[in-house]
C-alpha positions as CSV (number, residue, x, y, z in Angstrom):
1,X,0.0,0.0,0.0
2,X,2.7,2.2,1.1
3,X,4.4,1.8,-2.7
4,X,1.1,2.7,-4.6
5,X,0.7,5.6,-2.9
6,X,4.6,6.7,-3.3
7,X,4.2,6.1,-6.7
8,X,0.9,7.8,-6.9
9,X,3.0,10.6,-5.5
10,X,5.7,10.7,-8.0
11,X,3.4,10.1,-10.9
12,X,1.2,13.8,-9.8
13,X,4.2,15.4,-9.1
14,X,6.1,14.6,-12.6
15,X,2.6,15.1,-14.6
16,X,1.8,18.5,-12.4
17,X,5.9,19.6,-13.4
18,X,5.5,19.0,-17.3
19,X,2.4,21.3,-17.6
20,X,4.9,23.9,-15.7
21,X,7.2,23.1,-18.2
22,X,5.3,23.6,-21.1
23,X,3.7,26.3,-20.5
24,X,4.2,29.0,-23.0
25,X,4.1,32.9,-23.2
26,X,1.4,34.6,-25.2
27,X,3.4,36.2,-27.5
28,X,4.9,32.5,-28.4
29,X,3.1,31.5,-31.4
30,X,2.1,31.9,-34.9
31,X,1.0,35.4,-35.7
32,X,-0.6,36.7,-39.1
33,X,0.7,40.3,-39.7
34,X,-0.6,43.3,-41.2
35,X,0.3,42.3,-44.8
36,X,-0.9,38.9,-44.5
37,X,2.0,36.9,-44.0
38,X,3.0,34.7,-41.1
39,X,5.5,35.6,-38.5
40,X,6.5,33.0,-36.0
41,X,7.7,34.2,-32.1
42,X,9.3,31.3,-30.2
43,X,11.9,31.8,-27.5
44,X,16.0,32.8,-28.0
45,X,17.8,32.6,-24.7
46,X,16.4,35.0,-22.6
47,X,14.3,37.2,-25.2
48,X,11.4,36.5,-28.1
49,X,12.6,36.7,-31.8
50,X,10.2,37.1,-34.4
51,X,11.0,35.6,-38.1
52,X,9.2,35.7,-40.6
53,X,7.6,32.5,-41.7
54,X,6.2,33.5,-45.1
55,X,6.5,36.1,-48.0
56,X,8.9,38.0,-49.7
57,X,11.3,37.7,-46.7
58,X,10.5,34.7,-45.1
59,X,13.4,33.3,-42.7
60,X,14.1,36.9,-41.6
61,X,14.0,37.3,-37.8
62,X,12.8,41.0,-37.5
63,X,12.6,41.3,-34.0
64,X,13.7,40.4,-30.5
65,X,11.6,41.3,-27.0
66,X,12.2,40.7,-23.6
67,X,8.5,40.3,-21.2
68,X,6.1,38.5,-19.9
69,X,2.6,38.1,-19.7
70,X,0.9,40.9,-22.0
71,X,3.9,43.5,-22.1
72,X,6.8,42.9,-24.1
73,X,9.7,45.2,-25.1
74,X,12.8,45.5,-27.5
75,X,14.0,46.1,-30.7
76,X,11.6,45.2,-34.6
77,X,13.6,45.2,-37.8
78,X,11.9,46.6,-41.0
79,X,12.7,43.7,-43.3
80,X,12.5,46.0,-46.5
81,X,15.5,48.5,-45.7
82,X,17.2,46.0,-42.6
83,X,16.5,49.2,-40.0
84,X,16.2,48.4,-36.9
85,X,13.7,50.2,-34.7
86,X,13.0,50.7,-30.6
87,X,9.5,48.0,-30.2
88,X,7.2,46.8,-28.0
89,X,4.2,44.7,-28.2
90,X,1.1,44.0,-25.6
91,X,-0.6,41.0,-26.2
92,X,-4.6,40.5,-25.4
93,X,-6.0,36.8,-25.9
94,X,-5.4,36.5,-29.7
95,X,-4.5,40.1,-31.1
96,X,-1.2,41.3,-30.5
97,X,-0.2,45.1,-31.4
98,X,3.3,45.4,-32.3
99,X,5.4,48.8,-32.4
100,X,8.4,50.5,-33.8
101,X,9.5,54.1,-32.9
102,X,12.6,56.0,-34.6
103,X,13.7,58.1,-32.1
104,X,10.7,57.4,-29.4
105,X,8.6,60.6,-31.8
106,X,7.8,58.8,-34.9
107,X,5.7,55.3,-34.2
108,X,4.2,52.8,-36.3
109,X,1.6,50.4,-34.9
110,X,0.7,46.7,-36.3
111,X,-2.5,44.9,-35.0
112,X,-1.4,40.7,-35.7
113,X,-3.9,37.8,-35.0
114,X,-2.8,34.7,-33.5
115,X,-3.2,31.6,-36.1
C-alpha cells in the first residue's frame, strides 16, 4: 500500500511539473501580420525573436523582445530596408499590437492575429 501511494506521488508530481514546463508565453506563437504573411515568435535565450515565416522575406528574424505576460519590449527590424527600430508589443487573448518608434517621436503600430 505504502508503494502505490509513493508512486501515486511521484506520478502527480512529474505530470503537475510537465504542464509547468510547457507552459508558453502569449506572444509564443504563430502570428498573421498586417500584410498577411505569417511571422512566428518562439523563445531565444532570454528574449522572443520574431522571423518571418512567409512572404517576400520569409526566414528573416525582425525582432527580438524581452517580457512576460501581456507586455513585451525590445527592438523590430523593417525587413524592406534592414532598420532596426525601438518595439514593443502588448498581447490580449489573440490580437497582438506590435510597435516601432525611430527616435521614441515617430511610431508605427501593427494589430497581428494569432493563427
Amino acid at each position: 500500500m505504502k508503494k502505490l501511494i509513493s508512486t501515486a506521488c511521484a506520478a502527480a508530481f512529474i505530470a503537475a511539473s510537465a504542464t509547468f514546463a510547457i507552459a508558453a508565453e502569449p506572444i509564443e506563437g504563430n502570428w498573421k501580420t498586417k500584410a498577411g504573411e505569417t511571422a512566428g515568435i518562439s523563445k531565444c535565450g532570454s528574449s522572443f525573436c520574431i522571423k518571418l515565416k512567409t512572404g517576400t522575406y520569409a526566414g528573416q528574424q525582425i525582432g527580438k523582445l524581452k517580457g512576460s505576460g501581456a507586455d513585451y519590449k525590445g527592438t523590430i527590424t523593417d525587413p524592406e530596408d534592414n532598420k532596426e527600430y525601438s518595439g514593443s508589443a502588448n498581447v490580449s487573448g489573440a490580437t497582438m499590437k506590435l510597435k516601432g518608434c525611430a527616435l521614441r517621436v515617430f511610431c508605427q503600430t501593427q494589430t497581428w492575429k494569432k493563427l
